[in-house]
N, C-alpha and C positions, 0 to 999 in steps of 0.2 A: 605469462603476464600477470595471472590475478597471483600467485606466488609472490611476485617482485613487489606487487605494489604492498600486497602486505606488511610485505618484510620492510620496504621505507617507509610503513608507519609505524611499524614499531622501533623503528632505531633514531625517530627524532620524537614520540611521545611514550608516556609510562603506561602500563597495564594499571586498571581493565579501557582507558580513555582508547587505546590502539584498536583495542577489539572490537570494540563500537562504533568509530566508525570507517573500519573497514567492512563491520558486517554490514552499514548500511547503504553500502554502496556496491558490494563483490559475495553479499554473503558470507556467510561460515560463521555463522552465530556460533556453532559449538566453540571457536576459540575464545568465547566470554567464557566459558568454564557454564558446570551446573546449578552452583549459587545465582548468579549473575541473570539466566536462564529463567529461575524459578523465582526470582525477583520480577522480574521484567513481564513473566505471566500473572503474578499475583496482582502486579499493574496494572494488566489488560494493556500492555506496551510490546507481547511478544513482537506484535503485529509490522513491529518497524523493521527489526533485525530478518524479518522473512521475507526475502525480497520476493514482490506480488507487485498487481498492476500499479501498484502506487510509485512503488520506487524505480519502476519500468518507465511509466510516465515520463516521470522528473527529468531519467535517463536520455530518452526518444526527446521529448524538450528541448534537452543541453544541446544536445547533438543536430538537431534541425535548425537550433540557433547560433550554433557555429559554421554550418553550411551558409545559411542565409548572409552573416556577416562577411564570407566569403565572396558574395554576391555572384552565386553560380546560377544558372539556367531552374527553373521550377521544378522542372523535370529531374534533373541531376540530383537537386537539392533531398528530395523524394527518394530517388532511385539511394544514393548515395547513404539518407537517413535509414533505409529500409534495413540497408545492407547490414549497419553498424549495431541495428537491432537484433540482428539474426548472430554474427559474431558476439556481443555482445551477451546473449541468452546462452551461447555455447561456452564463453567465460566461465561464466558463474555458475556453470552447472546443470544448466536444463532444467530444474527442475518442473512439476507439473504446476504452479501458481503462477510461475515465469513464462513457460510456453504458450500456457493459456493467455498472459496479459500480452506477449510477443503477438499472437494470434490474431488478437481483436487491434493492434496498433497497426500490424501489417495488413491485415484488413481497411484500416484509418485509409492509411497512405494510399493504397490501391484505387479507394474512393475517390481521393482526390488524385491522383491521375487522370482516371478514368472521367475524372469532372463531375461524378454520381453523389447524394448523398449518402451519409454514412448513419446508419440507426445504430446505436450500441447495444441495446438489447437484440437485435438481430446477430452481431456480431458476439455478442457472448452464446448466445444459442450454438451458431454456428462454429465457436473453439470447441463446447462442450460435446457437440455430436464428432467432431474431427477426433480431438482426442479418445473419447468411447468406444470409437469404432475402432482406432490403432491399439488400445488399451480397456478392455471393459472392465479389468479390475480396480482399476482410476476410482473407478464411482463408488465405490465399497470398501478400498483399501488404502486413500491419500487422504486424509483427513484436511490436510493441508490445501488440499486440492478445493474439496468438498469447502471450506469455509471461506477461500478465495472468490469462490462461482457466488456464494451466498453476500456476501460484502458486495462484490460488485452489484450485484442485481440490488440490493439496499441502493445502493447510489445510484443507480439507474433511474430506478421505480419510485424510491421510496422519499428521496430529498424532495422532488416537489410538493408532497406531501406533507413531510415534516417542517418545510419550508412557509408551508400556508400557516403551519401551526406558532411557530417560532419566528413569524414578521415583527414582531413588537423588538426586538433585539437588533443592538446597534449593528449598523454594517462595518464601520470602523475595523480600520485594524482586519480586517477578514474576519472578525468574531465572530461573526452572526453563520457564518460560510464553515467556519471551522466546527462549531458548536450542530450546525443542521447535518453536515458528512460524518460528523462523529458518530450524532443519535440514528441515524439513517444504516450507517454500517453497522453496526454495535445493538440494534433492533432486529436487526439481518439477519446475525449470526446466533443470538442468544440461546434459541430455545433449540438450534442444532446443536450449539455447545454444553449445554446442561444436559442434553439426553444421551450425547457423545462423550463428556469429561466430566461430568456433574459439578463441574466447577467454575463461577466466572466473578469479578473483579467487579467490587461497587462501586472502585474508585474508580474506574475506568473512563469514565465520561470526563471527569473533571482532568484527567495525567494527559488525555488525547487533547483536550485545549491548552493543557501548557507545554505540549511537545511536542505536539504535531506540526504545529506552524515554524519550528525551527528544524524541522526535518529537513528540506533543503537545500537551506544554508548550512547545516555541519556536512550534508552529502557533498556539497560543492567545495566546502573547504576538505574536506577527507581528499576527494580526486585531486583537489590543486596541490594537497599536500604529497600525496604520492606519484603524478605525473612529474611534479618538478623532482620530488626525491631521485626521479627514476634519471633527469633530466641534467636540473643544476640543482644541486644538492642543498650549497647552503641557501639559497632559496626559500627549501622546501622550512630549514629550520625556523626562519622570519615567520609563515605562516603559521607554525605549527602554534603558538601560543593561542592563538582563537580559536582551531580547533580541539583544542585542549578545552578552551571554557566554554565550548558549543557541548563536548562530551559532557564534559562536569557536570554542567547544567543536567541534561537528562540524566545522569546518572543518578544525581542526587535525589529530585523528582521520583523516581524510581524507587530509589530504597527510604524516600520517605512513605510512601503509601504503599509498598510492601510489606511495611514495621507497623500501619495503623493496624487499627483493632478491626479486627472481620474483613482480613484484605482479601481473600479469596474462601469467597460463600461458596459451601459444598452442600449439594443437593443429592443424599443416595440412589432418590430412584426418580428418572424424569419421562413420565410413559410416552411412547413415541405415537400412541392417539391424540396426548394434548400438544408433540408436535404438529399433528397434519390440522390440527383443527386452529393451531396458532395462524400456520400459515395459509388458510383455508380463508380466515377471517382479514389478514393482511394482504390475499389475493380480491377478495370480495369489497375493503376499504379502498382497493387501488381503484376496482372499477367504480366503484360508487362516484369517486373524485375524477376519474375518464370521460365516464356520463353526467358530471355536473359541469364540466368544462366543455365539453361539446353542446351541451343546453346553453351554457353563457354565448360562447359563440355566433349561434344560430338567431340565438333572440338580437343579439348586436348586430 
């Protein structure tokens, strides 16, 4: 199936728009080639073409909201969404960023079954021990893995916080929403990525608010364009022009601040003491802001 839909997007749009977004929807970044690759990290945009909980999300989303439109039982809806997640993970290749985001979504659903709620930092704890105990090399040898767990826990932990910091910023438009998940994940991962690749992207903050919010919509036009490919053909060709200038658009984006001057700052040596003590200090802010909100609380 992920085969097929490839192959209908490249036979109604041109390379590299085809490659993109099928990677962001089925994976297989490497058929962007290794130019394209080392654009998109100079970016700080690998992040789209790896499919991780974000574009698992969007996934689990589409699919509970075409069950719903269905208007099948809660239960079915659930059971049925679960299902499509687990197939779904098994498309695209299992990878560990995937299983781990599958983990904590089928976790989600179970919650609500079960009518319980759902913590997500409970639930990323609990993929991270699952996985480690089936694979203890996970933790030492997926890098990909390793900056997946770190993002997420950013967006967990860390958006409220950077959220209190960045209230002055319009909500419009999701701005302010795009702008606080950006610096929240991208604060996350930094100082594992500097001591791991000695290298990360200044432009980064600014390419994740012009991109990220259309991530999406080219993912939903990529699947319309390849489910009808797969379906009713010319179809698929009517849509395909938008996703064509959905591709564009990032593409361009992309190799514009790949081409700026100091797109990827390289750092030779990042001691992995000013690691522990980065996140030492980013565990210690989290509780300070725990125990300021439970004081507000108590006094109200």
């Amino acid at each position: 199936i992920k085969a097929a839909f490839l192959k209908r997007l490249e036979r109604v749009l041109p390379e590299p728009e085809s490659s993109l977004l099928g990677s962001l929807v089925v994976g297989g970044k490497r058929s962007l080639g290794p130019v394209w690759q080392e654009r998109l990290r100079r970016a700080g945009l690998i992040h789209i073409v790896v499919l991780s909980g974000y574009n698992l999300t969007i996934v689990g989303v589409a699919i509970a909201s075409f069950f719903t439109f269905l208007h099948l039982r809660r239960s079915l809806t659930l059971a049925f969404s679960a299902l499509a997640i687990i197939l779904f993970s098994i498309m695209v290749g299992g990878g560990a960023s995937v299983i781990r985001a599958a983990v904590m979504v089928l976790i989600a659903i179970l919650a609500r079954l079960a009518g319980r709620s759902y913590e997500a930092g409970r639930a990323l704890i609990t993929a991270i021990v699952v996985m480690v105990i089936i694979n203890p090399l996970i933790l030492v040898n997926d890098i990909g893995f390793q900056l997946s767990c770190l993002a997420t826990a950013g967006l967990i932990y860390g958006v409220p916080l950077v959220e209190r910091w960045l209230n002055f910023l319009p909500a419009k438009f999701g701005l302010r929403e795009t702008i606080v998940t950006t610096v929240a994940a991208q604060l996350a991962v930094l100082p594992w990525l500097l001591f791991v690749m000695g290298q990360a992207s200044p432009y980064a903050l600014l390419t994740n608010i012009l991109v990220v919010p259309l991530v999406p919509f080219a993912m939903f036009l990529a699947a319309a364009i390849g489910a009808t490919g797969l379906l009713l053909p010319p179809l698929a060709l009517l849509i395909a022009p938008l996703g064509y200038l959905a591709a564009t658009y990032i593409l361009k984006v992309t190799a514009l601040a790949a081409a700026s001057p100091g797109a990827a700052l390289s750092i030779k040596t990042f001691p992995f003491a000013l690691v522990l003590l980065i996140y030492l200090g980013y565990f210690l802010l989290w509780r300070h802001f725990q125990h300021r909100q439970l004081s507000s609380v108590s006094v109200s």
